[in-house]
C-alpha positions in Angstrom: 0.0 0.0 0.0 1.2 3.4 -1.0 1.0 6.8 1.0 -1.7 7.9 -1.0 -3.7 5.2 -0.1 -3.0 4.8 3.1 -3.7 8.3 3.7 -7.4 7.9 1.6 -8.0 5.2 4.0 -7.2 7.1 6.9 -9.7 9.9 5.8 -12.6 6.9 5.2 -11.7 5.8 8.7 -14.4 7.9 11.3 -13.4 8.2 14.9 -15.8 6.4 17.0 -18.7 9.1 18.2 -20.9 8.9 21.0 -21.4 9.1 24.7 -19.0 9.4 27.5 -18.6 9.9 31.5 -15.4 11.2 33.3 -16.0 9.8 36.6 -14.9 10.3 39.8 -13.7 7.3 41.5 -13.6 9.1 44.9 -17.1 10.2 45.4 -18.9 8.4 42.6 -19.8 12.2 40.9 -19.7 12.4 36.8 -19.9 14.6 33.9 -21.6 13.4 31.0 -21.1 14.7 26.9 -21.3 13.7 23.8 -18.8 14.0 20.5 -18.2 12.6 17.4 -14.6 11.9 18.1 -14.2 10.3 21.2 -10.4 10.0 21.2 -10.0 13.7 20.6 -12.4 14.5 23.3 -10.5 12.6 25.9 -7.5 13.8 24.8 -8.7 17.6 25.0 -9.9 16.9 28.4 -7.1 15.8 30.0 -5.1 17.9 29.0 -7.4 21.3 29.8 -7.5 19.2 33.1 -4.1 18.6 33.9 -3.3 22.0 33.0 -6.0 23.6 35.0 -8.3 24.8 32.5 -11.3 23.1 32.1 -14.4 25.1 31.7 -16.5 23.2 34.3 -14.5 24.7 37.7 -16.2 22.2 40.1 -15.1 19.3 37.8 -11.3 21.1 37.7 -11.4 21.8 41.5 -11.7 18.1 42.4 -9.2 17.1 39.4 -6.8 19.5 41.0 -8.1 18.0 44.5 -8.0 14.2 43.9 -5.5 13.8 40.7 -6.0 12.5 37.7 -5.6 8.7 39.2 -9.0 9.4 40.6 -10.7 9.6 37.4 -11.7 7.7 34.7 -12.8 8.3 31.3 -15.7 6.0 30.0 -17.8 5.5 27.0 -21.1 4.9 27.6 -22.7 4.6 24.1 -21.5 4.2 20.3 -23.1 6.0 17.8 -23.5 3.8 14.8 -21.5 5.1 11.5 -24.3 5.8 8.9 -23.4 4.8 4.9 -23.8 8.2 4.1 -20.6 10.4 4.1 -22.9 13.4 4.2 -24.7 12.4 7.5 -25.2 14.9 9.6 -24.5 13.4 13.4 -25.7 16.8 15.3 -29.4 15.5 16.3 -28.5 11.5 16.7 -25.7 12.9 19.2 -27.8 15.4 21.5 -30.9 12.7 21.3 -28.6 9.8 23.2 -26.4 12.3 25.4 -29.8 13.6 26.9 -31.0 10.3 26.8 -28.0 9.4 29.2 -28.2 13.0 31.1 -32.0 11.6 31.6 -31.2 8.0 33.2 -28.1 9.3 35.1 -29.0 12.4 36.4 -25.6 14.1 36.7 -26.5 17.0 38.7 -25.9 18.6 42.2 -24.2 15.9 44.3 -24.3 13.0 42.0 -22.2 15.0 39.1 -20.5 17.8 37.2 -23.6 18.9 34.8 -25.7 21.8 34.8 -29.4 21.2 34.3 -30.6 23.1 31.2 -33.2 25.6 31.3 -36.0 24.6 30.4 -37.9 25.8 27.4 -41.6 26.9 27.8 
């Protein structure tokens, strides 16, 4: 196999999407999301986290607190990769991460999330 190819095959080859928890091993707490590139959302994490700038401060306060041995990094669903290059991932992503937020219920003293307003 050439470069070219292997770099066309690279390109076909989508990152796995879905559902994940950071979890707190400590006192059970979690924060719940969704991407489409699972990897790369792990990645960003830990490394906003280790470096003290993650945008959810209670999640970075017990980080800084416990250390990064006290959390773990789970997926909880896989989004299934649809035929169609064009596929537009948006709706199938936020349908199963509130899905999740619904059956977990990350909030106040069992997680990191922020309940959103709701609309009436």
């Amino acid at each position: 196999m050439d470069r070219k190819e292997i770099k066309r095959k690279y390109k076909q080859t989508s990152p796995p999407m879905g559902v994940y928890q950071i979890r707190n091993q400590v006192n059970g707490k979690i924060y719940i999301g969704s991407s489409k590139n699972l990897n790369g959302i792990f990645n960003r994490y830990k490394f906003q986290l280790k470096n003290g700038s993650h945008m959810n401060s209670e999640l970075q306060k017990e980080f800084s607190q416990f250390g990064e041995e006290s959390f773990c990094f789970e997926v909880l669903d896989n989004l299934k990769i649809q035929d169609d290059p064009l596929y537009n991932y948006d709706d199938d992503l936020k349908t199963l991460e509130e899905l999740w937020l619904e059956k977990l219920q990350p909030y106040d003293e069992k997680g990191y999330n922020q309940k959103r307003k709701s609309k009436e």
